[in-house]
C-alpha positions as CSV (number, residue, x, y, z in Angstrom):
1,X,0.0,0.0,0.0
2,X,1.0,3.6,-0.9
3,X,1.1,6.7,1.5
4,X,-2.3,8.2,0.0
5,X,-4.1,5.1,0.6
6,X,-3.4,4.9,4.2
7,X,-3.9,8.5,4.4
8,X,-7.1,8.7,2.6
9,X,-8.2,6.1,5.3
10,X,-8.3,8.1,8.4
11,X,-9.9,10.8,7.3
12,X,-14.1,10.6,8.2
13,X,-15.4,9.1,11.1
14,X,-12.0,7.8,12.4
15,X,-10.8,11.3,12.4
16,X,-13.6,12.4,14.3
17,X,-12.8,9.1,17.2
18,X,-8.8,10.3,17.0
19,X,-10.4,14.1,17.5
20,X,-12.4,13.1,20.5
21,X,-9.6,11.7,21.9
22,X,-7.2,13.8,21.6
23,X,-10.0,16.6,23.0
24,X,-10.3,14.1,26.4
25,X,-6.4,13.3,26.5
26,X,-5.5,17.1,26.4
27,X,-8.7,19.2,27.5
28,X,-10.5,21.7,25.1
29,X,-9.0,25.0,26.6
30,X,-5.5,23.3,25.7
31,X,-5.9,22.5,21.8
32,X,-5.6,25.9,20.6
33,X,-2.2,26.0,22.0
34,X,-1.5,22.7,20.5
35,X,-2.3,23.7,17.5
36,X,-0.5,26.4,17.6
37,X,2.8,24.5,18.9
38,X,2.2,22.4,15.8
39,X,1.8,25.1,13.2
40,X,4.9,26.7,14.5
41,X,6.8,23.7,14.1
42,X,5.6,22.6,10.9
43,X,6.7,26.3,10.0
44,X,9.8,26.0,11.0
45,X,10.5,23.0,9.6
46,X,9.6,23.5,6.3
47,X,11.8,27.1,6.9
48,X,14.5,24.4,7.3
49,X,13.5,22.3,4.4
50,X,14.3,25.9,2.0
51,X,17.2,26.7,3.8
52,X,18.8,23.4,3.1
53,X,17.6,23.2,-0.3
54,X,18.7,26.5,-0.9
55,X,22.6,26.0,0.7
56,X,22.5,22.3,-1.4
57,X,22.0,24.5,-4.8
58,X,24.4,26.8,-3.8
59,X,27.2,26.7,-6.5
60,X,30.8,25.6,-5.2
61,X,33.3,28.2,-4.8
């Protein structure tokens, strides 16, 4: 099986059971800082993923 298959798969009413659980495990007035955390660190590591492309096309001096 491919990526996108197993992907595709937990999206609908398993996402709402991994949701749910996530809600109980880390209480509703601490998600929005979770998200948060998360976007901030898929920022910054996609900032990395540039800033190594861009030093691996660098030319060689």
């Amino acid at each position: 099986m491919s990526h996108p298959v197993i992907l595709a798969e937990i999206f609908g009413p398993d996402l709402l059971v991994v949701l749910a659980i996530v809600a109980l495990l880390f209480g509703t007035s601490r998600l929005p800082k979770l998200a948060r955390s998360l976007g901030s660190a898929k920022s910054e590591f996609e900032a990395g993923l540039r800033q190594g492309h861009a030093e691996a096309t660098k030319p060689v001096e």
